[in-house]
PQR file with spaces between the fields and no chain letter, atoms N, CA, C, O and H, PARSE charges and radii, in Angstrom:
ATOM       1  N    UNK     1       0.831   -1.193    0.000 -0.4000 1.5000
ATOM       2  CA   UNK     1       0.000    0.000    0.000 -0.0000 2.0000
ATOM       3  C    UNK     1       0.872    1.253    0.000  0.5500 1.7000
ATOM       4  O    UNK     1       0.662    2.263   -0.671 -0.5500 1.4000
ATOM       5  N    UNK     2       2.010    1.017    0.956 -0.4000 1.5000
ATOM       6  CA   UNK     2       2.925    2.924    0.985 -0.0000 2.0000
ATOM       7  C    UNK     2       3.416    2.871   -0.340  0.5500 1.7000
ATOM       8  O    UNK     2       3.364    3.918   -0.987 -0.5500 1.4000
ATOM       9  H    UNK     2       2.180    0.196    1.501  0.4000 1.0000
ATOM      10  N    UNK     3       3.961    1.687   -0.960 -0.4000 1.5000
ATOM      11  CA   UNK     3       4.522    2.042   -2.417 -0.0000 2.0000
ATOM      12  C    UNK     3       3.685    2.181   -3.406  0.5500 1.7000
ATOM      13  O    UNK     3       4.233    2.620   -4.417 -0.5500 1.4000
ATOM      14  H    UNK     3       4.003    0.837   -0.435  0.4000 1.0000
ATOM      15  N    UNK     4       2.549    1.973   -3.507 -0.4000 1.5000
ATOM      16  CA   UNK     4       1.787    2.313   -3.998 -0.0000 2.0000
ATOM      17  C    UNK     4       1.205    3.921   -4.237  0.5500 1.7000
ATOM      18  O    UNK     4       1.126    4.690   -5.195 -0.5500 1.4000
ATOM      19  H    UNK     4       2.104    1.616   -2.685  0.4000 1.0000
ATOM      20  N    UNK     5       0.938    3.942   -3.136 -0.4000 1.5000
ATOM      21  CA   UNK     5       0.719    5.413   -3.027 -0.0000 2.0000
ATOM      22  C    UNK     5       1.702    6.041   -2.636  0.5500 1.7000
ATOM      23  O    UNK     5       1.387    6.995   -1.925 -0.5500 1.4000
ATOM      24  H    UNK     5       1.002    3.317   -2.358  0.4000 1.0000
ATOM      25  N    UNK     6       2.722    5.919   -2.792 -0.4000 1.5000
ATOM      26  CA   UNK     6       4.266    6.819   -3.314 -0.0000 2.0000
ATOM      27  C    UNK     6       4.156    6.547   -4.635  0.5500 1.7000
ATOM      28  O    UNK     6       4.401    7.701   -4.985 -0.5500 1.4000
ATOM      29  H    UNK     6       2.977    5.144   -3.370  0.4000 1.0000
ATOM      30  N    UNK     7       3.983    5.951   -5.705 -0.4000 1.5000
ATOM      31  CA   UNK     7       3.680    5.931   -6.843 -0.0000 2.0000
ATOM      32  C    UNK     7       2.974    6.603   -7.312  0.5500 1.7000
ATOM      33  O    UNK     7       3.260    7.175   -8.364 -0.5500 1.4000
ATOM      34  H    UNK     7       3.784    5.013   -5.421  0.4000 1.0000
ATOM      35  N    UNK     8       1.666    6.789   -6.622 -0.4000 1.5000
ATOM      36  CA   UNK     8       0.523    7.906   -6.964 -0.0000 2.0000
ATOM      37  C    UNK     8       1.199    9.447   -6.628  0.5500 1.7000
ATOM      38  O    UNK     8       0.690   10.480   -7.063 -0.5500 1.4000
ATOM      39  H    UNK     8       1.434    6.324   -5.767  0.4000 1.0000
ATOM      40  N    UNK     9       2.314    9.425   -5.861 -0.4000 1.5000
ATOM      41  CA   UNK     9       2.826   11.200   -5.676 -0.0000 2.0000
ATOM      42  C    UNK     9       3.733   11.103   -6.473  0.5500 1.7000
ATOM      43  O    UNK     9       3.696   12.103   -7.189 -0.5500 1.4000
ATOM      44  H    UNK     9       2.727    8.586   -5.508  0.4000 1.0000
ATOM      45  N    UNK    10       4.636   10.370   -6.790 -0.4000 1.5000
ATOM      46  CA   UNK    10       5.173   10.370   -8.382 -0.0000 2.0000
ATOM      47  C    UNK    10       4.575   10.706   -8.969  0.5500 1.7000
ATOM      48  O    UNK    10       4.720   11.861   -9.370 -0.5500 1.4000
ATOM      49  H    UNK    10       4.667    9.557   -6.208  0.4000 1.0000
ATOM      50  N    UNK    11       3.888   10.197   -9.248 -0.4000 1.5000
ATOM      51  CA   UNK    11       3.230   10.382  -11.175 -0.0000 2.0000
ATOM      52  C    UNK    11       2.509   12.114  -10.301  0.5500 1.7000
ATOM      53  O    UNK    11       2.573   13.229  -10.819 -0.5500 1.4000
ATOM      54  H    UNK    11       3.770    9.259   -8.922  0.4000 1.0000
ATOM      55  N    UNK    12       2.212   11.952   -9.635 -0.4000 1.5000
ATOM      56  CA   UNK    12       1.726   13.365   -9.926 -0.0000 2.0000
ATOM      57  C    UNK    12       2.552   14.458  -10.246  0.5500 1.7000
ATOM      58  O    UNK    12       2.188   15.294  -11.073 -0.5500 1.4000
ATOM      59  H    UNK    12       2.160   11.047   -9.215  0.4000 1.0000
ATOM      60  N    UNK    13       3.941   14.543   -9.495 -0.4000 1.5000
ATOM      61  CA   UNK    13       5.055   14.998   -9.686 -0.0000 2.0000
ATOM      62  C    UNK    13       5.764   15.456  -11.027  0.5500 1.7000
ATOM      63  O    UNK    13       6.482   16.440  -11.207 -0.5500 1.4000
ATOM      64  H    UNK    13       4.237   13.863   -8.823  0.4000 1.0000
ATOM      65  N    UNK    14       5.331   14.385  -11.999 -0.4000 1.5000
ATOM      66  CA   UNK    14       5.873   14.200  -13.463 -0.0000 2.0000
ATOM      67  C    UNK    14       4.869   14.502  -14.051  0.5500 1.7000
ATOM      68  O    UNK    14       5.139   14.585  -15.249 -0.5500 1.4000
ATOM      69  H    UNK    14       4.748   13.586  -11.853  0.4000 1.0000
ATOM      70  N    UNK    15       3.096   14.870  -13.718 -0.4000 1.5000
ATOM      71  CA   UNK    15       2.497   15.504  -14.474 -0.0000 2.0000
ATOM      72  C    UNK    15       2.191   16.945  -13.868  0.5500 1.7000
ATOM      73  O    UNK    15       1.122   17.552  -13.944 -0.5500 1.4000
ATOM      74  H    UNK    15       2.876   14.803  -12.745  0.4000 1.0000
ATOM      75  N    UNK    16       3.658   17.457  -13.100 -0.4000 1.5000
ATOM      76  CA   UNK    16       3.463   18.842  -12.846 -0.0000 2.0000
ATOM      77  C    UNK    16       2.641   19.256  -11.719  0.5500 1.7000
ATOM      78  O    UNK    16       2.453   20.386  -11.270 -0.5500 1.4000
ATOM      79  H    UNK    16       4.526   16.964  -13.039  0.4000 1.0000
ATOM      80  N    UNK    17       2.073   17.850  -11.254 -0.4000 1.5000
ATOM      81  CA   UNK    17       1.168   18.657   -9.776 -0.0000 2.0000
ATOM      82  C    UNK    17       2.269   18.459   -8.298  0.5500 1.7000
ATOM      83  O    UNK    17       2.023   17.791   -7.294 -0.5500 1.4000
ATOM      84  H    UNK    17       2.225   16.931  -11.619  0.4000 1.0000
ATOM      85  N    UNK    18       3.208   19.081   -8.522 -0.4000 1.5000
ATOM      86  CA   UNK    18       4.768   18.850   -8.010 -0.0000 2.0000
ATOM      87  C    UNK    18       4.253   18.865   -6.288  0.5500 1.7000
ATOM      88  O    UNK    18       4.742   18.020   -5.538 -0.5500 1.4000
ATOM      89  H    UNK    18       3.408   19.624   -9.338  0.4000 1.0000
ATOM      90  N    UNK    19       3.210   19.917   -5.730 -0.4000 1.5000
ATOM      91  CA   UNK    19       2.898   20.077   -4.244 -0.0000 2.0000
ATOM      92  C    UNK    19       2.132   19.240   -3.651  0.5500 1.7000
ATOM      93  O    UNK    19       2.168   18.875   -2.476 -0.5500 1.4000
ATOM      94  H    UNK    19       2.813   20.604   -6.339  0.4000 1.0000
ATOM      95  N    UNK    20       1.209   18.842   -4.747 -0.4000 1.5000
ATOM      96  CA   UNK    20      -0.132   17.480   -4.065 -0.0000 2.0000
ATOM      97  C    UNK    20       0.963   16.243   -4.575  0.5500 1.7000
ATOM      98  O    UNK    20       0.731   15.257   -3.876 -0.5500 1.4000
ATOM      99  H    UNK    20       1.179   19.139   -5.702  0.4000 1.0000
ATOM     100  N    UNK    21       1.713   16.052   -5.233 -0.4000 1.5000
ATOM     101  CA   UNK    21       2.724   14.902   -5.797 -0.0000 2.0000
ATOM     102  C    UNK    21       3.919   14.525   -4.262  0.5500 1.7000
ATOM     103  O    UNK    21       4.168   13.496   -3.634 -0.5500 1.4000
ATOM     104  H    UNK    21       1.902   16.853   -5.801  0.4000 1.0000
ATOM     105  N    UNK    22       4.456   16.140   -4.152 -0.4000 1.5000
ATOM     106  CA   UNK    22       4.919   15.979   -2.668 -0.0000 2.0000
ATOM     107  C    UNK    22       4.490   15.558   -1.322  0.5500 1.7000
ATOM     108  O    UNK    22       5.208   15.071   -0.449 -0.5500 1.4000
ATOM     109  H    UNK    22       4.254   16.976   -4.663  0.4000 1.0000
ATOM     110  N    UNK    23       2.629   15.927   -1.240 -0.4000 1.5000
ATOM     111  CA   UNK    23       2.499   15.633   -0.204 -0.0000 2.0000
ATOM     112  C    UNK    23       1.650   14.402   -0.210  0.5500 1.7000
ATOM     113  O    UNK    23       1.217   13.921    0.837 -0.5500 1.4000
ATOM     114  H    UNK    23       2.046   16.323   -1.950  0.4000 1.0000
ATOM     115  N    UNK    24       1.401   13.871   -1.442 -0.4000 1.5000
ATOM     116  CA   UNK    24       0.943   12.103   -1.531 -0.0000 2.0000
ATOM     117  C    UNK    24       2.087   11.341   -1.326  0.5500 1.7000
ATOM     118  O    UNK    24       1.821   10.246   -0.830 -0.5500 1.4000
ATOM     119  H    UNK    24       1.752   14.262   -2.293  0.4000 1.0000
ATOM     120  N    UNK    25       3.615   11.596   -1.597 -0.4000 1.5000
ATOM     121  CA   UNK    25       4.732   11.209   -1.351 -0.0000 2.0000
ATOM     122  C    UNK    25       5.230   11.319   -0.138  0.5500 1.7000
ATOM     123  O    UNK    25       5.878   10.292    0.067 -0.5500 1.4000
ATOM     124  H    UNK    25       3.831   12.485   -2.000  0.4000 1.0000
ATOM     125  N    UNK    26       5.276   12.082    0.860 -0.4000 1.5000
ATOM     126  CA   UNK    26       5.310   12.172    2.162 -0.0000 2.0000
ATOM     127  C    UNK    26       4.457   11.268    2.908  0.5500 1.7000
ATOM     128  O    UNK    26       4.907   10.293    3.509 -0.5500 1.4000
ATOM     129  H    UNK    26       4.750   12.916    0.693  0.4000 1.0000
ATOM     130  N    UNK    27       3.018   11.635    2.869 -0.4000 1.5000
ATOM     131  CA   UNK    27       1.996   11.033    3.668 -0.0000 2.0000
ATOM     132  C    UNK    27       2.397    9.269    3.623  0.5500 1.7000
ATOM     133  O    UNK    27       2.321    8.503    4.583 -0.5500 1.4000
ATOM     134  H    UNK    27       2.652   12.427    2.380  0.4000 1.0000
ATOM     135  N    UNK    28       2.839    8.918    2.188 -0.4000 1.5000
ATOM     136  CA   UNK    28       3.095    7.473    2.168 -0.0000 2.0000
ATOM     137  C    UNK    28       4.423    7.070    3.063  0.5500 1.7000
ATOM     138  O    UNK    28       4.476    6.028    3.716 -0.5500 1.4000
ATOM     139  H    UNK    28       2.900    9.541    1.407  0.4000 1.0000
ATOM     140  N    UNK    29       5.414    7.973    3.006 -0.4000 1.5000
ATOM     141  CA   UNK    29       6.628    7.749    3.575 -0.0000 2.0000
ATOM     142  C    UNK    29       6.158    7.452    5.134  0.5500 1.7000
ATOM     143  O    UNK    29       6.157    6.386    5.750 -0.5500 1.4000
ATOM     144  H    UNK    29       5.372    8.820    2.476  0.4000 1.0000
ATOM     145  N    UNK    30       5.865    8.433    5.442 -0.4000 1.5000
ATOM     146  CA   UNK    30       5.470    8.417    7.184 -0.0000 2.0000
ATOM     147  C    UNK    30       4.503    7.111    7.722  0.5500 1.7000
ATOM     148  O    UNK    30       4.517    6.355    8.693 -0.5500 1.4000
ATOM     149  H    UNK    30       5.866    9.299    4.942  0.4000 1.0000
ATOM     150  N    UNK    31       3.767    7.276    6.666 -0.4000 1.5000
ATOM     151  CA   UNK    31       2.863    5.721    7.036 -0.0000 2.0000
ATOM     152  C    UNK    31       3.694    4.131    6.763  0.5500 1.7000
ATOM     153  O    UNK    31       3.247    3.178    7.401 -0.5500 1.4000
ATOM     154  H    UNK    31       3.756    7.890    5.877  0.4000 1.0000
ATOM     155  N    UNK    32       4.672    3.932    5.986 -0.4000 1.5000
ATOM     156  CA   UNK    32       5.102    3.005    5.696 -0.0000 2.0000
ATOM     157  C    UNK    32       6.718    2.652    6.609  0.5500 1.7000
ATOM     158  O    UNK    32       7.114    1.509    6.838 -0.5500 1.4000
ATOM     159  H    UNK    32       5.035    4.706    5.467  0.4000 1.0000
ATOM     160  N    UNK    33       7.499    4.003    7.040 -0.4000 1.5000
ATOM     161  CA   UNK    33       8.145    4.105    7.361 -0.0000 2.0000
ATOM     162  C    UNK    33       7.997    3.590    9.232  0.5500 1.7000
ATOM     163  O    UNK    33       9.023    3.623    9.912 -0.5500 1.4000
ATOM     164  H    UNK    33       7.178    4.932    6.854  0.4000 1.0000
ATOM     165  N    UNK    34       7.126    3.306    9.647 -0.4000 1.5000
ATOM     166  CA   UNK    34       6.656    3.045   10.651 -0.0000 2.0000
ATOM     167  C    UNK    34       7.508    1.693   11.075  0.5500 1.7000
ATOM     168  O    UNK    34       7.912    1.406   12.202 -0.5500 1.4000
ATOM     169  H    UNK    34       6.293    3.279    9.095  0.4000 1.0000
ATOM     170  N    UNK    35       7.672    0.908    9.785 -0.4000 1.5000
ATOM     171  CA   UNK    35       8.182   -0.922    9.781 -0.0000 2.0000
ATOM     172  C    UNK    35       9.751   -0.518    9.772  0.5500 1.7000
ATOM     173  O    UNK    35      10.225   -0.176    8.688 -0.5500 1.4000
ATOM     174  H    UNK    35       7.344    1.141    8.870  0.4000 1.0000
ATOM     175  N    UNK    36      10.265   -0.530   10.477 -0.4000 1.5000
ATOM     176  CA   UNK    36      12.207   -0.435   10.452 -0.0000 2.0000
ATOM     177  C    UNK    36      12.803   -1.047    9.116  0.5500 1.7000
ATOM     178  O    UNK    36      13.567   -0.464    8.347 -0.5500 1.4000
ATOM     179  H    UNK    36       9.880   -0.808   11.357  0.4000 1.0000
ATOM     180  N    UNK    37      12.272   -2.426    8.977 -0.4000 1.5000
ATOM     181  CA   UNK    37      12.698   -2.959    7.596 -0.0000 2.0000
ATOM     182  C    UNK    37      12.455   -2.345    6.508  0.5500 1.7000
ATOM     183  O    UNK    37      13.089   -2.637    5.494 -0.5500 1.4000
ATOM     184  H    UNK    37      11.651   -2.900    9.602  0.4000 1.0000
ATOM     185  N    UNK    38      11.165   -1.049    6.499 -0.4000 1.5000
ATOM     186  CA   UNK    38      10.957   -0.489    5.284 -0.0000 2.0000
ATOM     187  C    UNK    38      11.860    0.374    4.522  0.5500 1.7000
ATOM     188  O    UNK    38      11.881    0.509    3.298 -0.5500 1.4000
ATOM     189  H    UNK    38      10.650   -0.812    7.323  0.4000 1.0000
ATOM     190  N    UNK    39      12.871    1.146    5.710 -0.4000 1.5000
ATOM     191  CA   UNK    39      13.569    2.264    5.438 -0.0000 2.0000
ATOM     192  C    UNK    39      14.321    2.203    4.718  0.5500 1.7000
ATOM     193  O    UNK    39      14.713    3.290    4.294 -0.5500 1.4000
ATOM     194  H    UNK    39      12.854    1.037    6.704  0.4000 1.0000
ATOM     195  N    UNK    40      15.020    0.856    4.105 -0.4000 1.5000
ATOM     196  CA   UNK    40      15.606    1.451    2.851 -0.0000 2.0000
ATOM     197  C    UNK    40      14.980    1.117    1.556  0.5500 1.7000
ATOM     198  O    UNK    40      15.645    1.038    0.524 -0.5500 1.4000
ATOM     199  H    UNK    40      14.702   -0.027    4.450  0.4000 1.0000
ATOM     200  N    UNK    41      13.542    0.894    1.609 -0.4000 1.5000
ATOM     201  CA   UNK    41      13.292    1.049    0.560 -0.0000 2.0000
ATOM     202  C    UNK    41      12.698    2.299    0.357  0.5500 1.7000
ATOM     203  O    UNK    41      12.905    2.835   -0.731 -0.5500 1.4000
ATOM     204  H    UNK    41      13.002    0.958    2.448  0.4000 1.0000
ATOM     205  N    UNK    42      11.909    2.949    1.292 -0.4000 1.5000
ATOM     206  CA   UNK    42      12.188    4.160    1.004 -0.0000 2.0000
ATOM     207  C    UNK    42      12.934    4.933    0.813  0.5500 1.7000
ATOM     208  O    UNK    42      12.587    5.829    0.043 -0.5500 1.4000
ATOM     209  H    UNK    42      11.741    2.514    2.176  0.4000 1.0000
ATOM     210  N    UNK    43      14.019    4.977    1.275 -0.4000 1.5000
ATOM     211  CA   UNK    43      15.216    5.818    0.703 -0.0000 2.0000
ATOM     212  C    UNK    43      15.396    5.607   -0.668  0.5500 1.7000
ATOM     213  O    UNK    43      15.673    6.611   -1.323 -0.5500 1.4000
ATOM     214  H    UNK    43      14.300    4.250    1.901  0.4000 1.0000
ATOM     215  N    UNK    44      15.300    4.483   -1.288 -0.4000 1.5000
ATOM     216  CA   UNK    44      15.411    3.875   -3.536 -0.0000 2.0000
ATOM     217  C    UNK    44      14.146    4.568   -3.487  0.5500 1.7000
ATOM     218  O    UNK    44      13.904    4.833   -4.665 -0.5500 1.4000
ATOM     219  H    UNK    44      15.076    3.667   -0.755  0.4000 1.0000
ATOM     220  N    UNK    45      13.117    5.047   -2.696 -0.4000 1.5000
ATOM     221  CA   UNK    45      12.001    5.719   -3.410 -0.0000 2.0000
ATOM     222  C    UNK    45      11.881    7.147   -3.758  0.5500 1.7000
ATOM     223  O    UNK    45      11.194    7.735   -4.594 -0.5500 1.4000
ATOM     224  H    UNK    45      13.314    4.831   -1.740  0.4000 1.0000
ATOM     225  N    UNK    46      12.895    7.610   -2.727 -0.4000 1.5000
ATOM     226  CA   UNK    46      13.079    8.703   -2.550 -0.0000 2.0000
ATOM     227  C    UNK    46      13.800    9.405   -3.386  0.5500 1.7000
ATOM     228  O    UNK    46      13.491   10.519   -3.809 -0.5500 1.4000
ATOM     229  H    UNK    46      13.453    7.133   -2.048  0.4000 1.0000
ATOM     230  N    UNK    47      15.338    8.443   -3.811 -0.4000 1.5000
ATOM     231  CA   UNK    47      16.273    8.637   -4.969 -0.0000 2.0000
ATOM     232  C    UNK    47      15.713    8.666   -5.895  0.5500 1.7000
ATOM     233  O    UNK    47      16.087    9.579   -6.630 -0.5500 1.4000
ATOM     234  H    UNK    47      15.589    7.538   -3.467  0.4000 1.0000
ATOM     235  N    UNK    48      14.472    7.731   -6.498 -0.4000 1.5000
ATOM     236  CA   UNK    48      14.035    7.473   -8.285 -0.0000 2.0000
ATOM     237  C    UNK    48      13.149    9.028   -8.010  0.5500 1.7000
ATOM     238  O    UNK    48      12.644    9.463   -9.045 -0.5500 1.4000
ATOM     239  H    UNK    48      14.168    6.989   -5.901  0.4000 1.0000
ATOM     240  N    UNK    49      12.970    9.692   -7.033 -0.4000 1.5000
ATOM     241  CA   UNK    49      12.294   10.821   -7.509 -0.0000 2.0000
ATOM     242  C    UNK    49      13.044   12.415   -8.292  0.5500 1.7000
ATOM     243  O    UNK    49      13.741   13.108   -7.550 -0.5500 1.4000
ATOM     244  H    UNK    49      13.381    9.339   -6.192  0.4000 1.0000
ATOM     245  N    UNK    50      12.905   12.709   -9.246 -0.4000 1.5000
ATOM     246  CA   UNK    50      13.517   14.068   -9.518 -0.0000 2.0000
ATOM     247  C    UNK    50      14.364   14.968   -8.817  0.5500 1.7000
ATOM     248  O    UNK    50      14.130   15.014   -7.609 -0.5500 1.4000
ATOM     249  H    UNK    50      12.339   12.147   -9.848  0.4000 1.0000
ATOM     250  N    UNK    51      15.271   15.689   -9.225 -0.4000 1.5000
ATOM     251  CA   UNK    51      16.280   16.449   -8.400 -0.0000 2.0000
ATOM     252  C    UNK    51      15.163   17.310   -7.520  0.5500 1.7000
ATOM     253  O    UNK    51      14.808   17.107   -6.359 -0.5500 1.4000
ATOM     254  H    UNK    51      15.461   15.652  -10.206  0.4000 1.0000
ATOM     255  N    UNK    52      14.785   18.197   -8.322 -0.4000 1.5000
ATOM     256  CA   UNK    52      13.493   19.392   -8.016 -0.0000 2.0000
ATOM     257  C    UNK    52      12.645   18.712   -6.823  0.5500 1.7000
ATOM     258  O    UNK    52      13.006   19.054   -5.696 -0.5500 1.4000
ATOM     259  H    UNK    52      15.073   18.363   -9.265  0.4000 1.0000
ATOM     260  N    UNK    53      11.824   18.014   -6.884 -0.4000 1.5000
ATOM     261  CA   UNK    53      10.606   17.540   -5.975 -0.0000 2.0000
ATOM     262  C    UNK    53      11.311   16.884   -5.201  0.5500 1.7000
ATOM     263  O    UNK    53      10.528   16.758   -4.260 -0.5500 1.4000
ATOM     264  H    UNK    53      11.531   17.736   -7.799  0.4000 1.0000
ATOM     265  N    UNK    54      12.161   16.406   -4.927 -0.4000 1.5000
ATOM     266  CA   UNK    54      13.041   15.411   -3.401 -0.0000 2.0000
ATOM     267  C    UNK    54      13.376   16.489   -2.386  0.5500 1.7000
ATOM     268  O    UNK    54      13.307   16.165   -1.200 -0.5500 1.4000
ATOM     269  H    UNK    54      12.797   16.509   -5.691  0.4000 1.0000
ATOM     270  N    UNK    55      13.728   17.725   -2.697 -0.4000 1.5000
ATOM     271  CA   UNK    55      14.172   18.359   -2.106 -0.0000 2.0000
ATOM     272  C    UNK    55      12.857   18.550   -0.687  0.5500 1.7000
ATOM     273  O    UNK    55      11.731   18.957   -0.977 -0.5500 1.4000
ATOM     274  H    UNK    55      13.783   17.988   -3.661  0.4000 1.0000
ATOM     275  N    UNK    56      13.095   18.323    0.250 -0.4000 1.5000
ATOM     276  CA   UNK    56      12.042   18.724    1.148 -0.0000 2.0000
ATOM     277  C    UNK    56      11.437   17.522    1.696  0.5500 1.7000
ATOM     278  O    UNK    56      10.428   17.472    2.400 -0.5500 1.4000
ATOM     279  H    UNK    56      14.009   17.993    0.486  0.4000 1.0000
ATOM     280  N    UNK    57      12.293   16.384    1.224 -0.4000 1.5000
ATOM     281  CA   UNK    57      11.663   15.119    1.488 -0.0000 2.0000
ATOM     282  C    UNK    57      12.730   14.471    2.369  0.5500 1.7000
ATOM     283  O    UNK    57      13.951   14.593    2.269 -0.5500 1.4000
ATOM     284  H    UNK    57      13.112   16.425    0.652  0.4000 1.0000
ATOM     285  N    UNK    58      11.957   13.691    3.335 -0.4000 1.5000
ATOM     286  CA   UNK    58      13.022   13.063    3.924 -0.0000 2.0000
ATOM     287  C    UNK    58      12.957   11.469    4.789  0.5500 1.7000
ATOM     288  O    UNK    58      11.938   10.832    4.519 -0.5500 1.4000
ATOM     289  H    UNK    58      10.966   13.593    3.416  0.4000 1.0000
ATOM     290  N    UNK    59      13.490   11.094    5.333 -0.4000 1.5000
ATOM     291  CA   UNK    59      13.150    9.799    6.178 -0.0000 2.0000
ATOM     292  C    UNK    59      12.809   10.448    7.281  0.5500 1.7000
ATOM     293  O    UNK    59      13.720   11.088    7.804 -0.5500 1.4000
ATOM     294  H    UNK    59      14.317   11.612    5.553  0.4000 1.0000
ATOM     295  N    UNK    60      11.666   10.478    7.844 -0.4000 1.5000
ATOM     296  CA   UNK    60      11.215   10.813    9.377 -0.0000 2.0000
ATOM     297  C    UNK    60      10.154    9.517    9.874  0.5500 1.7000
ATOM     298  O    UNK    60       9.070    9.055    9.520 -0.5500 1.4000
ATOM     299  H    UNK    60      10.925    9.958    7.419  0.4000 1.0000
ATOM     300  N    UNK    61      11.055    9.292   10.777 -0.4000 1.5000
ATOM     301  CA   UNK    61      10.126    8.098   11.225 -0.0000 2.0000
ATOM     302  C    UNK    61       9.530    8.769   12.825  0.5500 1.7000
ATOM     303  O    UNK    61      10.261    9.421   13.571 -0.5500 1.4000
ATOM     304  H    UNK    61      11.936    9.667   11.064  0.4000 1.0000
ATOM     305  N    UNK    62       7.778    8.373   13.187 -0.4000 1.5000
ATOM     306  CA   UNK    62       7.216    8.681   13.614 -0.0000 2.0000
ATOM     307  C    UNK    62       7.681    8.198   15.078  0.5500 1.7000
ATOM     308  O    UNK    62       7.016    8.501   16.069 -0.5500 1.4000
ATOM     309  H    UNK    62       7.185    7.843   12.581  0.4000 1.0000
């Protein structure tokens, strides 16, 4: 489900809706990031995203 909907703030990202793309990409991070084992795949999720839109993104675990 979090990669999933980190997928859905991608693509929004790449069709220019760069702020709702950021914060469908966040909201997934924080929810998925919860599992210790998840964290480095979020981090490869974080990298495949654009120079521009990563910026402001980060690993924060709750």
């Amino acid at each position: 489900v979090g990669q999933t909907r980190f997928q859905r703030g991608r693509a929004l990202v790449g069709l220019g809706r760069v702020d709702e793309g950021r914060v469908a990409a966040t909201r997934a991070i924080e929810e998925y990031a919860v599992e210790p084992h998840n964290q480095a795949k979020i981090r490869a999720w974080i990298d495949a995203l654009p120079a521009e839109p990563r910026s402001g993104l980060s690993l924060r675990v709750p």
